[in-house]
C-alpha positions in Angstrom: 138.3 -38.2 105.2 137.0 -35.2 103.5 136.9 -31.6 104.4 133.5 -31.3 106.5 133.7 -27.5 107.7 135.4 -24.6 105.8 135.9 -21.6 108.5 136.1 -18.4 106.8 137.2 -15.6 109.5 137.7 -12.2 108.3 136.2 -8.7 109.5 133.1 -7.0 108.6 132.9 -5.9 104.6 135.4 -8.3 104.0 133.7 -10.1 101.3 133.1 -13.5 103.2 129.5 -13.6 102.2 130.5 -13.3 98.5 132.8 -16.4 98.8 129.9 -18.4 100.5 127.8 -17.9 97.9 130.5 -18.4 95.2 131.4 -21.9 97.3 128.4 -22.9 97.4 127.9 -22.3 93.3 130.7 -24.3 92.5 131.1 -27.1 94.9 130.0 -30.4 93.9 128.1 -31.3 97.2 125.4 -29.0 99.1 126.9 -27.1 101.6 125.3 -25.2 104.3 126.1 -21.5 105.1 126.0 -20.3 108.4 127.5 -17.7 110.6 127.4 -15.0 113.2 125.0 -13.1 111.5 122.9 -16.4 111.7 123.3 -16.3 115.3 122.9 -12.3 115.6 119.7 -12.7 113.5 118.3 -15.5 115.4 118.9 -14.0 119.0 115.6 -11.4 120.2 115.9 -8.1 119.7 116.0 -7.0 123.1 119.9 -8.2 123.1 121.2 -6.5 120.6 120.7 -3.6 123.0 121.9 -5.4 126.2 125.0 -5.9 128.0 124.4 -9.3 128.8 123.9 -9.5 124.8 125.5 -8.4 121.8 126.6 -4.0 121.2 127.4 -2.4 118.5 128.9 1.1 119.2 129.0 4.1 117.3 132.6 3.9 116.6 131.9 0.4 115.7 133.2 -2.0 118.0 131.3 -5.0 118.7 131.0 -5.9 122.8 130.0 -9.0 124.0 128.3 -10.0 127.3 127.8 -13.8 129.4 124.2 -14.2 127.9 125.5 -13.6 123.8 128.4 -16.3 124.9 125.8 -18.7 126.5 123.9 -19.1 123.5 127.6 -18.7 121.2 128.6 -21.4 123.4 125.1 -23.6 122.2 125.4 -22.3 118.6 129.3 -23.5 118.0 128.2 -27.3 119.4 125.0 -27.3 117.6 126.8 -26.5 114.0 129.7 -29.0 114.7 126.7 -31.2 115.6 125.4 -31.0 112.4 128.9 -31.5 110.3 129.3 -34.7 112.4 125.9 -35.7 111.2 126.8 -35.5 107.5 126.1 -31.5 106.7 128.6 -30.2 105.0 129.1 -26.4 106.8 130.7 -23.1 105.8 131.2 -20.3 108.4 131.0 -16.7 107.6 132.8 -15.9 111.4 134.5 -12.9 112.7 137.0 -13.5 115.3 136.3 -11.0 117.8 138.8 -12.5 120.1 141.4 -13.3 117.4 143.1 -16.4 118.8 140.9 -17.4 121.5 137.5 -17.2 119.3 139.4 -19.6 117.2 139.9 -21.9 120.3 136.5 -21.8 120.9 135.8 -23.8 117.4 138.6 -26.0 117.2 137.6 -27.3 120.7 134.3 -28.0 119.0 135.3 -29.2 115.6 138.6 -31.2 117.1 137.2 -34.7 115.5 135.9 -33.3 112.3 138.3 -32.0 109.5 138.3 -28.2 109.2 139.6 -25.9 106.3 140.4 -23.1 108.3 140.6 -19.8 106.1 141.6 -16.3 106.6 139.8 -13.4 104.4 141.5 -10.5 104.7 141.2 -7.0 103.0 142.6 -3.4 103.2 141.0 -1.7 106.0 140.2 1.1 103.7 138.7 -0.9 100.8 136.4 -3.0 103.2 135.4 0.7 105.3 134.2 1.8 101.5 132.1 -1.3 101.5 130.8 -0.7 104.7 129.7 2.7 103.3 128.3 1.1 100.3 126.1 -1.0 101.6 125.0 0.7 104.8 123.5 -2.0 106.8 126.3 -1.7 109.2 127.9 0.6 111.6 130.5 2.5 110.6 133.8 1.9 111.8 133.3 -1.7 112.4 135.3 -2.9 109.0 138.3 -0.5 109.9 138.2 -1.8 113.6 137.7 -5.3 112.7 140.3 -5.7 109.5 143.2 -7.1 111.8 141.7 -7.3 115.1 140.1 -10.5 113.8 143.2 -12.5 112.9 145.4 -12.1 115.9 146.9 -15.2 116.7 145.0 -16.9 114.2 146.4 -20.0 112.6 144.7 -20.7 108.9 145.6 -23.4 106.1 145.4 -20.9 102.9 144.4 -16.9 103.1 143.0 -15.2 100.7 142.8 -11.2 100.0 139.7 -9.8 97.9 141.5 -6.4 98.4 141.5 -7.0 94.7 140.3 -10.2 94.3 137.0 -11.4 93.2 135.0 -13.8 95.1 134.5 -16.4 92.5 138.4 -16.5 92.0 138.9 -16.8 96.1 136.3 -19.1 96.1 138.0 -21.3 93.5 141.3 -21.0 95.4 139.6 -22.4 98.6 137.9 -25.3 96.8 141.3 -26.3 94.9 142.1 -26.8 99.3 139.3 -29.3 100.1 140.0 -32.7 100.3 
């Protein structure tokens, strides 16, 4: 069986968007990129401001309330649902809840085969790409740099502390099977 789902899980500014589109460059077969941001982005407006939604604070921590996990809940069995129909899937994540985030898509993905992937980065290099880019809050990287692998199991890491996302890309592809 072939790999079906690559999970990258890193925080924000982390550079898991780069090694999407790198992945998706180089790879012989169409792959589909999704993520929480694709779940942020499709959810209204009105719960982004919610508690029953998704918050983003000032010092940039991310809370989540029982409506943003309803829909989560949905989101995680419709993109399994997808892999098992033949899409191949990456997953730009963030493992809010470390360990238990991860249970959450394992549970879901348990009869597909997973590349699971940690993308990791110096707290102060990714807060410098928060501030770069400034479409996000800031303090989130900083917060989120090793919040979002505790208790995580991966098969391979990578660092784009000081590593390109082509050549992280290429490490992850020389993983699939």
């Amino acid at each position: 069986m072939t790999t079906q789902v690559i999970v990258l899980n890193g925080g924000s500014s982390s550079g898991k968007s780069g090694i999407v589109r790198c992945l998706q460059a180089i790879l012989p077969d169409p792959w589909l990129a999704l993520g929480t941001d694709t779940l942020v982005d499709a959810m209204p407006a009105a719960m982004r401001a919610s508690d029953t939604g998704i918050g983003f604070a000032q010092d940039g921590e991310v809370t989540v309330g029982p409506e943003f996990r309803r829909l989560e809940a949905a989101w995680i069995e419709g993109v399994a649902a997808l892999a098992r129909s033949g899409a191949r899937v990456v997953l730009d994540e963030v493992f809010l809840g470390g360990a238990e985030s991860q249970q959450r898509w394992q549970k879901a993905l348990a009869d597909l085969r997973v590349l699971w992937v940690g993308v990791r980065c110096d707290a102060d290099v990714a807060a410098g790409r928060e501030t770069a880019r400034g479409d996000r809050v800031t303090g989130m990287a900083a917060t989120q740099a090793d919040l979002v692998h505790r208790g995580v199991t991966y098969d391979l890491e990578v660092d784009t502390t000081h590593t390109e996302s082509m050549e992280c890309a290429r490490t992850i592809a020389g993983h699939l099977r």
